[in-house]
LOTITI-691140 format. One line per 8 residues: number of its first residue (from 1); for each residue y, x negated, z negated of N, C-alpha, C. Coordinates in Angstrom, 1 decimal. Atoms other than C-alpha are relative to their C-alpha. Layout:
<atoms>
NUM> Y X Z Y X Z Y X Z; ...
</atoms>
This chain:
<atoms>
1> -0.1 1.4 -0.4 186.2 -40.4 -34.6 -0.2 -0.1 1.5; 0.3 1.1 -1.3 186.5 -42.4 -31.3 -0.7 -0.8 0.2; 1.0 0.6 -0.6 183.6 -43.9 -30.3 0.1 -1.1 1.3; 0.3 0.5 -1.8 183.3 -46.5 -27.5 -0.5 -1.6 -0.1; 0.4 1.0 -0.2 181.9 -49.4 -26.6 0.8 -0.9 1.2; -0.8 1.1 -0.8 184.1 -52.6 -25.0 -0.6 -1.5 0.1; 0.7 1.4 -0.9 183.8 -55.9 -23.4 1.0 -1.2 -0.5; -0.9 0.6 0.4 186.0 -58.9 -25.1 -0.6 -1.2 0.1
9> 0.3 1.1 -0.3 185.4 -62.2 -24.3 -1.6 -0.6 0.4; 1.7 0.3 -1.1 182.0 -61.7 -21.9 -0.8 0.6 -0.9; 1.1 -0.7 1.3 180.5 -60.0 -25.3 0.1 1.8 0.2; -0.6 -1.5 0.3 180.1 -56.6 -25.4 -0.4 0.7 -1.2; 0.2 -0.5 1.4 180.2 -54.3 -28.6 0.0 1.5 -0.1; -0.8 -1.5 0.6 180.5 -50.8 -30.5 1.5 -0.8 -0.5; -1.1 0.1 0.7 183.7 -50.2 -31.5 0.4 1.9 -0.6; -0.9 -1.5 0.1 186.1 -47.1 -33.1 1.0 0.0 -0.1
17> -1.9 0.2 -0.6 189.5 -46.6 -31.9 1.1 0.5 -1.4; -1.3 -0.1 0.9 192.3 -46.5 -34.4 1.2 -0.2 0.4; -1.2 0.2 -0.5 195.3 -45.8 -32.8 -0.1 -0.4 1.6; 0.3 0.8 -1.0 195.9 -48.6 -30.3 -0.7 -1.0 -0.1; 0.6 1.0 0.4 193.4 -50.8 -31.9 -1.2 0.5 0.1; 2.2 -0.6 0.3 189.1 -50.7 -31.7 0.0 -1.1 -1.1; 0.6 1.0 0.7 187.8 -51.9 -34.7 -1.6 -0.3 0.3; 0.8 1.0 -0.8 184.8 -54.1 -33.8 -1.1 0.0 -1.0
25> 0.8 -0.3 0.5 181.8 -52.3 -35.3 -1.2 -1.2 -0.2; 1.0 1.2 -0.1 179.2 -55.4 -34.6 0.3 -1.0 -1.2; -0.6 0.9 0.7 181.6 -57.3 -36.7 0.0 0.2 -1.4; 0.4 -0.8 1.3 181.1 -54.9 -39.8 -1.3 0.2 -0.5; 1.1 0.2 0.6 177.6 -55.4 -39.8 -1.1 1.0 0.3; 0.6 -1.3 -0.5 176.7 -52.3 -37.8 -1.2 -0.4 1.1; 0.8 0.3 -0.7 173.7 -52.6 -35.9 0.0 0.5 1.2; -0.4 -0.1 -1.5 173.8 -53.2 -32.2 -1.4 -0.8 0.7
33> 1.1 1.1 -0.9 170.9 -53.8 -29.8 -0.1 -0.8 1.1; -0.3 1.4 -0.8 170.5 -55.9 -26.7 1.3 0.1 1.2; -1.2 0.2 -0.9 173.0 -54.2 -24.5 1.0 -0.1 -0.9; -0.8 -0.4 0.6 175.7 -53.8 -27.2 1.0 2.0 0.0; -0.4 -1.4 0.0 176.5 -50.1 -26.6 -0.3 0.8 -0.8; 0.3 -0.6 1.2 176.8 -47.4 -28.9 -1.3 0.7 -0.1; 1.4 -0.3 0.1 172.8 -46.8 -28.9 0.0 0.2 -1.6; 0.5 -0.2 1.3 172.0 -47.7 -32.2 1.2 1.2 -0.7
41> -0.8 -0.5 0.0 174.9 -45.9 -33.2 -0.3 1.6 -0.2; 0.4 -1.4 -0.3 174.1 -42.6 -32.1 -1.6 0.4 -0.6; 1.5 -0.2 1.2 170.5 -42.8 -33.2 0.0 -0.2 -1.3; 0.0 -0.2 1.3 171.3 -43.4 -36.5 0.8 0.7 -0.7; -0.2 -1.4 0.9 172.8 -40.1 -37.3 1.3 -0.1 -0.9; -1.0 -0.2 1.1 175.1 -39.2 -40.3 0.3 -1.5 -0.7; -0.1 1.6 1.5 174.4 -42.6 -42.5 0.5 -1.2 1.1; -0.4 0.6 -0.1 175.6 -44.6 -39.5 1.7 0.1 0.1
49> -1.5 -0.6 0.1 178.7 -42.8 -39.1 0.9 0.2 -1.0; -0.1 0.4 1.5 179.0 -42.9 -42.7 0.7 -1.7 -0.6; -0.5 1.7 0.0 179.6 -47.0 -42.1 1.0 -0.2 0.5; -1.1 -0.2 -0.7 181.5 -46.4 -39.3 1.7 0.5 -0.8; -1.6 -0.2 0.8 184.1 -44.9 -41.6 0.4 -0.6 -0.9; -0.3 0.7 0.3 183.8 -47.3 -43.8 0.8 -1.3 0.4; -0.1 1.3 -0.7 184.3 -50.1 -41.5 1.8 0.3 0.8; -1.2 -0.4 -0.1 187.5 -48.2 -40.4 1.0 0.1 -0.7
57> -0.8 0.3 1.2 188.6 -48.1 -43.6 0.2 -1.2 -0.7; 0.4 0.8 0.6 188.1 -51.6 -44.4 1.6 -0.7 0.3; -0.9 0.8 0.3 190.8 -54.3 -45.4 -0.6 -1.1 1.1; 0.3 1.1 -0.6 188.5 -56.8 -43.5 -0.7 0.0 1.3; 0.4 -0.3 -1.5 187.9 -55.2 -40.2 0.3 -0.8 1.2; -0.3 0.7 -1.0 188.1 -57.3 -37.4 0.7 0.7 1.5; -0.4 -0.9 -0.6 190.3 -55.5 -34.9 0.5 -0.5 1.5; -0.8 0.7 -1.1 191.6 -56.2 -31.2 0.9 1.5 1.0
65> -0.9 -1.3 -0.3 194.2 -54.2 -29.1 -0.6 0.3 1.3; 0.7 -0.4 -1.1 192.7 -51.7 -26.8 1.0 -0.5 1.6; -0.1 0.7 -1.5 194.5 -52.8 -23.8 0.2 -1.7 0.1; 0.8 1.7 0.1 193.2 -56.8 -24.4 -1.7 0.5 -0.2; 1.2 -0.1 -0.2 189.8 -55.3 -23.9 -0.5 1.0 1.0; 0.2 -1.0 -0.7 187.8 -53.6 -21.3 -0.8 0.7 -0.6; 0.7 -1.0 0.0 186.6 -50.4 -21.9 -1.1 0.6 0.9; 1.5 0.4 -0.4 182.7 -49.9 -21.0 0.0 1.6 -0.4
73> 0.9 -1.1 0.1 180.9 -46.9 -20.4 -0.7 -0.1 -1.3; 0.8 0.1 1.2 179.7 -45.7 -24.0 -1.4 -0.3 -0.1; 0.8 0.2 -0.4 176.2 -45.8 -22.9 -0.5 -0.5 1.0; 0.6 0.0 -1.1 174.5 -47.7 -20.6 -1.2 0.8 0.6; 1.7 -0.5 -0.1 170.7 -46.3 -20.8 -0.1 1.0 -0.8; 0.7 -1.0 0.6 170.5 -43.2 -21.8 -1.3 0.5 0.8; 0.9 0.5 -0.5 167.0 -42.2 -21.5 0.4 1.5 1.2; -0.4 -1.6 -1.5 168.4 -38.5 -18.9 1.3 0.5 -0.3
81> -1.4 -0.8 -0.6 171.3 -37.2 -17.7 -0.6 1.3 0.7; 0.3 -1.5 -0.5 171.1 -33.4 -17.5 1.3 0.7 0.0; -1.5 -1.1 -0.4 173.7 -31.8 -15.5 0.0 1.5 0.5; 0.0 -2.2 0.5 174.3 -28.3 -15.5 1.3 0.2 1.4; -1.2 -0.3 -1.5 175.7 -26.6 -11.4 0.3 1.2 -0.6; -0.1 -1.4 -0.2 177.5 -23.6 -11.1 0.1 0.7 -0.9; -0.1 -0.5 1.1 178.3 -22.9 -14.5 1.4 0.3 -0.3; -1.4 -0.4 0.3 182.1 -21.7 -13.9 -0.2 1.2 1.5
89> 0.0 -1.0 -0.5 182.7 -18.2 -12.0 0.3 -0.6 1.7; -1.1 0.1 -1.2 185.3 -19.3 -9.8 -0.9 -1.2 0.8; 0.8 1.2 -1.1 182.9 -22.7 -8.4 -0.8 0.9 0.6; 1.6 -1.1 -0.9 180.2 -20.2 -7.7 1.0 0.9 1.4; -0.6 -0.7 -1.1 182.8 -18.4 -5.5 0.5 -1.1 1.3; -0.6 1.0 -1.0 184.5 -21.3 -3.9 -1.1 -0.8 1.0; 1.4 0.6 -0.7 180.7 -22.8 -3.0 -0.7 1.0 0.9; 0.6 -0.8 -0.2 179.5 -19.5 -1.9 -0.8 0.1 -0.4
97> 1.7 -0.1 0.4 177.0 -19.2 -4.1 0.2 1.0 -1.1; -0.1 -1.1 0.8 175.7 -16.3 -6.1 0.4 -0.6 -1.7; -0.1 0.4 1.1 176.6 -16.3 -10.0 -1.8 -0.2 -0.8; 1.6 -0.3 0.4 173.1 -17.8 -11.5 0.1 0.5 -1.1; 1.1 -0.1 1.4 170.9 -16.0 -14.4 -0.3 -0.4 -0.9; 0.2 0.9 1.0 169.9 -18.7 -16.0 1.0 -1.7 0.5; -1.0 1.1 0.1 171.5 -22.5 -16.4 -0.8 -0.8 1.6; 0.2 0.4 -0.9 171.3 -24.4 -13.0 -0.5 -2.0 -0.2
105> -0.2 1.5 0.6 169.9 -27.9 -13.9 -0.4 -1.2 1.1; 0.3 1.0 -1.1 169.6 -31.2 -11.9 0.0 -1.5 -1.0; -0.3 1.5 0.7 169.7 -35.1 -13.0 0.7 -0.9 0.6; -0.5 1.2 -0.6 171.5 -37.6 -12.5 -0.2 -1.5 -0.3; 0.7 0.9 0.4 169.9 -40.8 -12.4 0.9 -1.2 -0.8; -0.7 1.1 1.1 171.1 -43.6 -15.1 0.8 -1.3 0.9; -0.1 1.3 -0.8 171.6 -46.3 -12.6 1.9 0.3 0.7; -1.0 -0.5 -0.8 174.7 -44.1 -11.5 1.4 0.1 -1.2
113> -1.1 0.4 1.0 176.5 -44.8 -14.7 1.3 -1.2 0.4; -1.2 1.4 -0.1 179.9 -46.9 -14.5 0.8 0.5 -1.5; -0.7 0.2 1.2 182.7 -47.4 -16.9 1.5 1.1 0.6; -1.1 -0.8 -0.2 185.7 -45.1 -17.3 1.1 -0.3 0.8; -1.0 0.0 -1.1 188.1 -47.1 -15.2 -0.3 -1.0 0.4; 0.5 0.7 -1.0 185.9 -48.7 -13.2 0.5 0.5 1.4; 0.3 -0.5 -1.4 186.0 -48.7 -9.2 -1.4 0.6 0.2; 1.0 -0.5 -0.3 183.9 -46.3 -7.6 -0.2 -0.5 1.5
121> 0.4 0.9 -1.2 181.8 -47.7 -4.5 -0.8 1.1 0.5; 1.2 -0.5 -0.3 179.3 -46.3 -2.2 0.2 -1.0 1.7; 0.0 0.0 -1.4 177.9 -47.4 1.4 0.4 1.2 1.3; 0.0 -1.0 -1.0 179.6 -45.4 4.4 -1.0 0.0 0.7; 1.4 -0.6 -0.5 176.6 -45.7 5.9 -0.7 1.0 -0.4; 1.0 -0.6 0.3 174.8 -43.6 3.7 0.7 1.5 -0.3; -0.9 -1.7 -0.2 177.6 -40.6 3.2 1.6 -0.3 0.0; -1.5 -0.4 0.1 181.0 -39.7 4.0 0.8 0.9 -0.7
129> -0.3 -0.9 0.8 181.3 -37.2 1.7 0.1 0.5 -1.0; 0.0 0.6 1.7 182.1 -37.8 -1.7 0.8 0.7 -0.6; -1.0 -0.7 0.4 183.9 -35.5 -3.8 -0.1 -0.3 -1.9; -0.5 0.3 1.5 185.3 -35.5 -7.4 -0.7 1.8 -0.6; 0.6 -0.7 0.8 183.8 -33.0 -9.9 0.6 -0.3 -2.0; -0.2 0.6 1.5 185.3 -33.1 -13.6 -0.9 1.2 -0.8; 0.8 -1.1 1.0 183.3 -31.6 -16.7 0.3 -0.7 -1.3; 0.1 -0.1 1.0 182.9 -31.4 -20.1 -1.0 -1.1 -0.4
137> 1.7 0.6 -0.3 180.0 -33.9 -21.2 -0.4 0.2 -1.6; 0.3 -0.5 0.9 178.1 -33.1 -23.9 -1.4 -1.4 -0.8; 1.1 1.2 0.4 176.1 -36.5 -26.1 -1.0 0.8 -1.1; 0.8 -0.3 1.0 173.0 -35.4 -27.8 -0.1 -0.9 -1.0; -0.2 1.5 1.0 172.6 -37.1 -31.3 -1.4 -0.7 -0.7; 1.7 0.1 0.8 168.8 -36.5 -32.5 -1.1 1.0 1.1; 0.7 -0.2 -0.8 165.8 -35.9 -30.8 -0.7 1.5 -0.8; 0.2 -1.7 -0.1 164.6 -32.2 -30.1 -0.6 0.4 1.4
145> 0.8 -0.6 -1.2 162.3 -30.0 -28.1 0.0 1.5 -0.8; 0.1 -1.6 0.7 162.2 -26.0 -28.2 1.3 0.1 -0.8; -1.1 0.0 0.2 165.8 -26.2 -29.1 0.7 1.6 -0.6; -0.5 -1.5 0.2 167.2 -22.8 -30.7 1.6 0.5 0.0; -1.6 -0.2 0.3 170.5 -21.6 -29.8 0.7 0.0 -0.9; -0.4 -0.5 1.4 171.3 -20.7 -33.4 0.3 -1.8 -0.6; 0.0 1.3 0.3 170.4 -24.6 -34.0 0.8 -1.6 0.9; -0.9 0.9 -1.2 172.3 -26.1 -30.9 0.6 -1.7 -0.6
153> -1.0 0.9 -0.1 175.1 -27.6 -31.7 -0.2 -1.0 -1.4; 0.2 0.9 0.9 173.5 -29.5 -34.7 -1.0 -0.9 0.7; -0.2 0.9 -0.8 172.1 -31.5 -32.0 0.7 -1.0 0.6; -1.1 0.8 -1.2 175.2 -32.4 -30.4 0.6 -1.2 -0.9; -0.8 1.0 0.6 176.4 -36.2 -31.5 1.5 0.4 -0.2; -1.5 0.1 0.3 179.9 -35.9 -29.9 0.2 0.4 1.6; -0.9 -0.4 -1.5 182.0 -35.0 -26.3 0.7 -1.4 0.7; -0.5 1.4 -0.9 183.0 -37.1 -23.7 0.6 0.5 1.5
161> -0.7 -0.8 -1.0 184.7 -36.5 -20.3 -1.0 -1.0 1.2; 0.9 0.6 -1.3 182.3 -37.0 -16.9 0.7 0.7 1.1; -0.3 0.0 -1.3 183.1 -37.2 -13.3 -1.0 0.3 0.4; 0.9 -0.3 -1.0 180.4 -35.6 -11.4 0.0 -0.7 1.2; -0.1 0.2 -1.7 180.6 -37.5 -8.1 -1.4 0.4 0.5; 1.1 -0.5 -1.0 178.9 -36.2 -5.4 0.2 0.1 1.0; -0.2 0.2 -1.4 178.1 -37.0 -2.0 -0.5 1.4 0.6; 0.3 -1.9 -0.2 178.2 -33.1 -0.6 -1.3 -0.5 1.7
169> 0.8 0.0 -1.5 176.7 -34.5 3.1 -1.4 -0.4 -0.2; 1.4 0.2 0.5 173.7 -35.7 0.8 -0.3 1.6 -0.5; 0.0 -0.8 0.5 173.7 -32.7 -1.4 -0.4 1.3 0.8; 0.0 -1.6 -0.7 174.0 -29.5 1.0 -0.8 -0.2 1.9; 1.0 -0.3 -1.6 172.1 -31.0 4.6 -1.0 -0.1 -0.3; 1.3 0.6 -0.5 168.6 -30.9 5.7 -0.7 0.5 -1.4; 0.8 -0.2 1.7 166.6 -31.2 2.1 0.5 0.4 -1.4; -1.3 -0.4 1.7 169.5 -30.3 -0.2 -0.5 -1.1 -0.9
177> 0.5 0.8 1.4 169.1 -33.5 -2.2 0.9 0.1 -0.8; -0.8 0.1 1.0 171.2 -32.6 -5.0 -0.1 -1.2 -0.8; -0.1 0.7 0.6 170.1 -35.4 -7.0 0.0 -1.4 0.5; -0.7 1.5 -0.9 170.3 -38.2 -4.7 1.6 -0.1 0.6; -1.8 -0.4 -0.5 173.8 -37.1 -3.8 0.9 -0.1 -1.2; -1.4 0.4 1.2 175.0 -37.1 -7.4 -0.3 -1.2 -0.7; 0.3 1.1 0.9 173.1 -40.5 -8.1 0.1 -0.9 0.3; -0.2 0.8 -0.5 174.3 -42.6 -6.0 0.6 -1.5 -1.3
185> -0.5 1.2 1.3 175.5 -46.3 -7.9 1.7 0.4 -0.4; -1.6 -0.1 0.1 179.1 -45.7 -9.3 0.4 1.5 -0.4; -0.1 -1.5 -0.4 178.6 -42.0 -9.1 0.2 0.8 -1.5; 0.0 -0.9 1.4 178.8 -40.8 -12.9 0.5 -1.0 -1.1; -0.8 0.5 0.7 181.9 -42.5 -14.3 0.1 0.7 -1.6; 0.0 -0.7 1.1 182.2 -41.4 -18.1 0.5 -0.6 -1.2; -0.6 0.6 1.3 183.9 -42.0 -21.6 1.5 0.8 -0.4; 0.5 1.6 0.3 186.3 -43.5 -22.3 -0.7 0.0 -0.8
193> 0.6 0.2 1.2 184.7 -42.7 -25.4 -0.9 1.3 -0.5; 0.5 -0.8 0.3 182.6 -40.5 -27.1 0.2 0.4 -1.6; -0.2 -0.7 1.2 184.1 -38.0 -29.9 -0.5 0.5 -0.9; 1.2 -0.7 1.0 181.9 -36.8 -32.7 0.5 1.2 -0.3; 0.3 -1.2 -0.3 181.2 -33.3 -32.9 1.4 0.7 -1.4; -1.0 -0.8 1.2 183.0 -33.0 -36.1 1.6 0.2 -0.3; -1.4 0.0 -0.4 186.5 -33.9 -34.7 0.0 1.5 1.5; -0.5 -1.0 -0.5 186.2 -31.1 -32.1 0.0 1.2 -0.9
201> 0.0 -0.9 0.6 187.0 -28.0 -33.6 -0.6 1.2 0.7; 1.1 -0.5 -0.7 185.8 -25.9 -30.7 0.1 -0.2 1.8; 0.4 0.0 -1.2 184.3 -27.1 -28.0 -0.4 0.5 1.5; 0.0 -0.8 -1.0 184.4 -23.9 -25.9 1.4 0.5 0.3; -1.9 0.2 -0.2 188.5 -24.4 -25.8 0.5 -1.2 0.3; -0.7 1.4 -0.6 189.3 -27.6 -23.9 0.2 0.7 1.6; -0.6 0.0 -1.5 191.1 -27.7 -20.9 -0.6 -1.3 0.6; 0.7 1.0 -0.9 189.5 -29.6 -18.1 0.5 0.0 1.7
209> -1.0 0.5 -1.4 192.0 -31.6 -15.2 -0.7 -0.7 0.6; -0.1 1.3 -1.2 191.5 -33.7 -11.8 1.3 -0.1 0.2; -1.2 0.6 -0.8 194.3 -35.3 -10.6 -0.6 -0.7 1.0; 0.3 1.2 -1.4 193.7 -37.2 -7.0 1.1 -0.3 0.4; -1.2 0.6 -0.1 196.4 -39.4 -6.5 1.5 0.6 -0.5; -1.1 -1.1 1.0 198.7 -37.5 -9.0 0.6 1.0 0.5; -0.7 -1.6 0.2 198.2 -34.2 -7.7 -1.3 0.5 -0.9; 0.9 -0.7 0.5 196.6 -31.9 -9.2 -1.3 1.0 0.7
217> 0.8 -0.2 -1.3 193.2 -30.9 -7.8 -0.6 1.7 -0.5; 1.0 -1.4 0.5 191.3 -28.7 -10.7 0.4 0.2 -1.2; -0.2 -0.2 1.2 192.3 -27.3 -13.9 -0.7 1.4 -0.7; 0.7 -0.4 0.1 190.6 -24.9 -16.0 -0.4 0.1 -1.5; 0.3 -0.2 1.9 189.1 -24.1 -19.8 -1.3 0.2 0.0; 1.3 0.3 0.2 185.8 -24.8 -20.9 -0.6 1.6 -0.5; 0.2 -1.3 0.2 186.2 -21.3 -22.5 -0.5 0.8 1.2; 0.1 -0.7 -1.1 185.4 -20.1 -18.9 -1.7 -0.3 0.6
225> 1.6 0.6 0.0 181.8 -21.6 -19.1 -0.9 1.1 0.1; 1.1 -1.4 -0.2 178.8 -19.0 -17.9 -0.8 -0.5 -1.2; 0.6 0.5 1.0 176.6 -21.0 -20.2 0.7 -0.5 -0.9; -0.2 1.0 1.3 177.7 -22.4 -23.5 -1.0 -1.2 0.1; 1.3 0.8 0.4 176.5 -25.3 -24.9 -1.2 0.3 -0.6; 1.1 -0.5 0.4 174.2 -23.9 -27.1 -1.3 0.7 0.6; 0.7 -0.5 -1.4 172.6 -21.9 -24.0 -0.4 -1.2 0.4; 0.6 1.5 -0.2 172.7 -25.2 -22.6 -1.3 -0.6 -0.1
233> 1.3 1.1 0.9 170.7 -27.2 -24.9 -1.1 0.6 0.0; 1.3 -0.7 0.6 168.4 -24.5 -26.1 -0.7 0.3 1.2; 0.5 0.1 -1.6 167.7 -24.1 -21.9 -1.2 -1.3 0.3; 0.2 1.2 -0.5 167.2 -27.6 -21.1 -0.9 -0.5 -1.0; 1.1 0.4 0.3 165.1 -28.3 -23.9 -1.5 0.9 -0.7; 1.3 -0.6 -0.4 162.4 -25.8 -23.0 -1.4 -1.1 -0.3; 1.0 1.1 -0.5 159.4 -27.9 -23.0 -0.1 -1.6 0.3; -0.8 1.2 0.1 161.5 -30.9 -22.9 0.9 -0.9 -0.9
241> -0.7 0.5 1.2 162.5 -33.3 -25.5 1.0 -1.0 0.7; -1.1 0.3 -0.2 166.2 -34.0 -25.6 -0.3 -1.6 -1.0; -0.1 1.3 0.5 166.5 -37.7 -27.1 1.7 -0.8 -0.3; -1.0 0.5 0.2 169.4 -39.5 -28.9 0.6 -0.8 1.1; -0.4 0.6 -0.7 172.0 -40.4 -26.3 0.0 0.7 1.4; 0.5 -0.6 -1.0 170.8 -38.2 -23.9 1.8 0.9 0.4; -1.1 -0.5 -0.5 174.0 -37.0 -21.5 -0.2 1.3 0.4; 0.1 -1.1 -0.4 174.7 -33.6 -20.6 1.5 0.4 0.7
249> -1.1 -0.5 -0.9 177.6 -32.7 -17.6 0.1 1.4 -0.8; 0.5 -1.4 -0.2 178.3 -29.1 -18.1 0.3 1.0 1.0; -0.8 -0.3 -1.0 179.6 -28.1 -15.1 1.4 -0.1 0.1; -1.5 -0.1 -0.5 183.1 -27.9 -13.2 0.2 1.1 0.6; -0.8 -0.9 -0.2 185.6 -25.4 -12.6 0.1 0.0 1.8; -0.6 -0.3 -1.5 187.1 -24.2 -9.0 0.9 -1.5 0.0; -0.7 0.9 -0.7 188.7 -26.6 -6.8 -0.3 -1.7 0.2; 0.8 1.2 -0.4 186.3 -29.4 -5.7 0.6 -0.3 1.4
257> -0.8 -0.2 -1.4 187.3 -30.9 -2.5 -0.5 0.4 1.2; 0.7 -0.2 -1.3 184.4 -29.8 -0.3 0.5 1.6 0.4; -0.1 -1.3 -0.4 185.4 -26.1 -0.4 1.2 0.2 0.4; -0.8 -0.1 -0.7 188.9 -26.6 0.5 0.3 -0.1 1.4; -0.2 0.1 -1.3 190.6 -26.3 4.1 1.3 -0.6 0.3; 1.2 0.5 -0.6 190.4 -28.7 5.5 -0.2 -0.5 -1.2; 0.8 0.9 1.7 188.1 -30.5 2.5 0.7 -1.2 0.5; -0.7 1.2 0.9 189.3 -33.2 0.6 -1.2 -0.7 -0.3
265> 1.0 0.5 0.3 186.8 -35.8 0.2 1.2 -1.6 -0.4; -1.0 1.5 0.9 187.7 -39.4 -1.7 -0.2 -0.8 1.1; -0.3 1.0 -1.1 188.7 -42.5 0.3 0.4 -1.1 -0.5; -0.7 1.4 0.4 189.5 -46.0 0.2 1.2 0.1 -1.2; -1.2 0.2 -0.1 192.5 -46.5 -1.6 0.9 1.1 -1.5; 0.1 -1.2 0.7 192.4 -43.1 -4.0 -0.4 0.0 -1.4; 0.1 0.2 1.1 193.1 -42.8 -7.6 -0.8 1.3 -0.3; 0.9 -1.5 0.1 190.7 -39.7 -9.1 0.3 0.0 -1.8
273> 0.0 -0.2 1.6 191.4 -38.9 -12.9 -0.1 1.2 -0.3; 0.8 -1.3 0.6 189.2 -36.5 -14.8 0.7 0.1 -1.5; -0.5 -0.1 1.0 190.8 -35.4 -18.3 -0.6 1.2 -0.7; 0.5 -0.7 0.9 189.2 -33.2 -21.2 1.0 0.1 -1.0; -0.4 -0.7 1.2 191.0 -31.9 -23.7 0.1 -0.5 -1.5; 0.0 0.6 2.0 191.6 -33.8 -27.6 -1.5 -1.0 0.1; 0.8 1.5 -0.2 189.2 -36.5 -25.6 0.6 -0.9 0.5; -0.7 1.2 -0.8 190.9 -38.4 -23.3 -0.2 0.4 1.5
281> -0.2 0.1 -1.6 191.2 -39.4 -19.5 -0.9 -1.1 0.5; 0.4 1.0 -0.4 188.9 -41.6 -17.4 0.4 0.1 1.4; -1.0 0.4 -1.2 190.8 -43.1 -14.2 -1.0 -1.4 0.9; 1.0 1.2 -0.9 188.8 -44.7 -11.5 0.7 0.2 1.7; -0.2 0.1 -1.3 190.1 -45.9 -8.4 -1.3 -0.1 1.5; 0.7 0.0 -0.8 188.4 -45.8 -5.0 -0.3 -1.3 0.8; 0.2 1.4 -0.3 187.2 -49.3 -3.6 -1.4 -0.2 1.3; 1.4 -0.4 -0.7 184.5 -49.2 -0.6 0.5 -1.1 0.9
289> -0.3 1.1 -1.0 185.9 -52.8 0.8 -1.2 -1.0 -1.1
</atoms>
């Protein structure tokens, strides 16, 4: 199933896509809390998902057509965003950086959440150097600490497609702020929707595109991942409890725009579309007027 959460007359809701239609989960009686996003949703596991397909299946669904509604970032507030660098061969070569060891982790702060075809913003004051990043994204479904490889992926809700943005002139001068660079407001577009685990078949066989103004920037197979997810998770929740909703980048492939010659950085005016594999496409234009 299709997951997503939309915005239809100032209200916002769950929903699950049927075709060219979302049926209008809130409407079915599904429990939704104060933002309307698929929160409750995700925290309640099998038995809500269980409704969900009822409510899909229902004669008396209340339904509207996905383009008469906007499409909303599936989550607003998850409680971390854990993204994962350097987890494709060919990035490690293009960045000059050695292949790491273990998983490379950073955060990206919540606040940097937008909607899948939202405009992306930032202050030119604060960096000129903004580049596109596509990945894989990975939604936890149930809360977990001490994670075991073996047990991974019975963690994972469902898949989704994230834009890394990242301001490289924050990122790589002076203090190397990796996570003020990728957390800027606008900076971690995502969706449109999030897939449940049990519609991918394998999640380490998706092809993962950019286009920047309909070229082609990065393409690429998740199959080429140094870490799996299951690495991943069982990494990241060392010592650390993963929580329903909780996002997970997993890195990007070769051909970001800082390492090209001359680099390619986003600009006014610039369409950027990240695409995953039997998920979908999120299309965000550039807007810094």
């Amino acid at each position: 199933m299709k997951l997503l959460t939309f915005m239809v007359d100032g209200v916002v809701r769950p929903g699950v896509l049927d075709g060219n239609g979302v049926v209008d989960l809130s409407a079915a009686g599904l429990p939704v809390d104060a933002t309307g996003d698929l929160m409750c949703i995700v925290r309640g596991g099998d038995s809500l998902l269980g409704l969900v397909r009822e409510a899909l299946g229902s004669n008396q669904r209340r339904e509207y057509a996905l383009d008469k509604v906007k499409v909303c970032a599936p989550l607003f507030h998850p409680s971390k965003i854990v993204a994962v660098g350097l987890n494709y061969i060919d990035h490690c070569k293009e960045a000059n950086l050695p292949v790491p060891s273990e998983p490379v982790l950073f955060t990206k702060w919540p606040n940097s959440i937008t909607g899948p075809y939202d405009d992306l913003h930032w202050p030119e004051s604060v960096t000129k150097e903004v580049d596109y990043e596509v990945e894989l994204g990975v939604v936890i479904g149930k809360r977990g600490r001490d994670i075991s490889e073996k047990e991974a992926l019975d963690y994972v809700f469902g898949y989704t497609v994230v834009n890394d943005v990242s301001a490289r002139d924050l990122q790589f001068a002076n203090a190397k702020q990796w996570d003020r660079g990728k957390s800027l407001d606008t900076f971690c577009p995502w969706g449109p929707w999030i897939v449940t685990q049990d519609d991918i078949k394998n999640p380490h066989d998706l092809t993962v595109r950019t286009l920047l103004n309909g070229k082609e920037m990065q393409i690429s197979n998740t199959k080429n991942l140094i870490f799996n997810i299951p690495q991943i998770i069982a990494y990241a929740s060392q010592g650390t409890t993963l929580m329903p909703g909780d996002l997970i980048p997993t890195g990007t492939p070769f051909g970001v725009g800082f390492s090209r010659t001359p680099p390619v950085f986003l600009k006014h005016g610039d369409v950027c579309e990240c695409e995953v594999e039997h998920i979908g496409k999120i299309v965000n234009k550039i807007n810094l007027k």
